[in-house]
N, C-alpha and C positions, 0 to 999 in steps of 0.2 A: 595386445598385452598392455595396460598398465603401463605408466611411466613411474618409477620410484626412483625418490630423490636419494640425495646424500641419508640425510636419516630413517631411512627405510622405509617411511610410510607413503602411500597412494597419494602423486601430487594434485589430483584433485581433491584432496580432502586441506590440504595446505593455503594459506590466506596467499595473494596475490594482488601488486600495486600494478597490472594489467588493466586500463581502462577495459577492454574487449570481455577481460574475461571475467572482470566484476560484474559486469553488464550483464554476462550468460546467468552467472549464478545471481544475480538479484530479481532477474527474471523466475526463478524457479522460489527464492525468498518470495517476491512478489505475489506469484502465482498462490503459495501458501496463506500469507497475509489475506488475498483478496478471497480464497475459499473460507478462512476463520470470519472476515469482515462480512462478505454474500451472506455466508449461514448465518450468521444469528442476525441478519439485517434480516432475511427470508422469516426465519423461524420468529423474530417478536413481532414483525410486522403482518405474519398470516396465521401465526395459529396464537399470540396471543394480543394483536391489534394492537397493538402501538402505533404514534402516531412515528411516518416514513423517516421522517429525520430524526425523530427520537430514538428511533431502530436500529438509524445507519451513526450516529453517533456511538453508543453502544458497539455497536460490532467495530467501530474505526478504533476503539481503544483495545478492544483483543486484537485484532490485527498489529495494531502498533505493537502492541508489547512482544507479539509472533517476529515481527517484521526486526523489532529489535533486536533481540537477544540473538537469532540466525544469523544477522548481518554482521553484528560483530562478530561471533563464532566463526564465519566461512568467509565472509566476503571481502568486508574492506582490511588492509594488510594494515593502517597506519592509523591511530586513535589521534587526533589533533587536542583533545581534551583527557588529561590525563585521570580526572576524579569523576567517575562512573553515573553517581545524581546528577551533574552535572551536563554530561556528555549524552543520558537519556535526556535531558532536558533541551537540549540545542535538537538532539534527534525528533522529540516529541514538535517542538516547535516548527522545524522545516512539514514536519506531518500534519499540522494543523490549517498549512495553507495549501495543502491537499484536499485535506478535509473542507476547507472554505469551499474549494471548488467542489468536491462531491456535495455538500452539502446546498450549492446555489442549483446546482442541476437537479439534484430530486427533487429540489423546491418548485422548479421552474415545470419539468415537467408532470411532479403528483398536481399541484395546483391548477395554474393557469393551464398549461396545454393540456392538457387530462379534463377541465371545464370547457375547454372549446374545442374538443374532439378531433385533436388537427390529424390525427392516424385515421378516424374515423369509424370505420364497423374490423379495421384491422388487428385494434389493439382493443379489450376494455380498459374504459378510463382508470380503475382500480390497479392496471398491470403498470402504466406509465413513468412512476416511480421507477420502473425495472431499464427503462432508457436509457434516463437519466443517468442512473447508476453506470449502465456499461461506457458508456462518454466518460462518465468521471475518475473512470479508474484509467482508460487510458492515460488522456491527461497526465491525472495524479501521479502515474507511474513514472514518467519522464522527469515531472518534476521531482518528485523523491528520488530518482535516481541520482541525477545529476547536481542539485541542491547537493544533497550530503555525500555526495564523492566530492563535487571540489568545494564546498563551505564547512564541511566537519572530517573529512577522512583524507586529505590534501596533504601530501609530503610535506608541500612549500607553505602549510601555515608554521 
């Protein structure tokens, strides 16, 4: 059964200053984020050929904004920035050097490794972009998590 708190409602729908348990729920944020970021990174870069970083850019700014607006809702308990342009801002920026990193690995493997066939007759070189990506999101995920739980969402700022 449910655990309900003092004010009647389902405590996991309730924000929480739980490192553990932000972690669980940013993981399922996350999970959302990286399905809105995949698909339209899939979708303009195969059925309407875009170029791979141009793709994954695009999809990294609907994920943001996914990854945003959830995180504040559910996840983090403590806004360290009280005016909202603002606090998307600092958010946006810790997601940027996420995106640096997605964006150096699809570079690294659409291009160069994808031209020297280092997968070989495993992968087509046209799929390698798709590597890249799954590398970068882990990465990225660590670092967004952790970035902005203790750089934006931090009691003791």
């Amino acid at each position: 059964m449910e655990k309900i708190d003092r004010e009647g409602g389902p405590s996991i729908l309730k924000k929480t200053n739980s490192t553990l348990g932000q972690f669980i729920r940013y993981v399922f944020v996350g999970g959302g984020a990286t399905v809105v970021q995949w698909g339209l990174l899939v979708l303009l870069k195969e059925v309407f050929h875009l170029d791979a970083n141009i793709a994954n850019l695009i999809g990294f700014v609907g994920g943001l904004v996914f990854n945003y607006v959830i995180s504040t809702l559910w996840v983090f308990d403590h806004n360290a920035i009280q005016n909202r342009a603002a606090e998307f801002a600092a958010f946006a920026l810790i997601g940027v050097v996420g995106l640096g990193i997605n964006q150096g690995l699809i570079w690294l493997f659409d291009k160069p490794l994808a031209q020297a066939q280092v997968f070989g007759k495993l992968l087509p070189a046209d799929k390698y972009y798709l590597v890249g990506q799954v590398l970068a999101t882990g990465i990225a995920f660590f670092w967004n998590f952790f970035a902005r739980k203790y750089l934006l969402y931090n009691k003791k700022n």
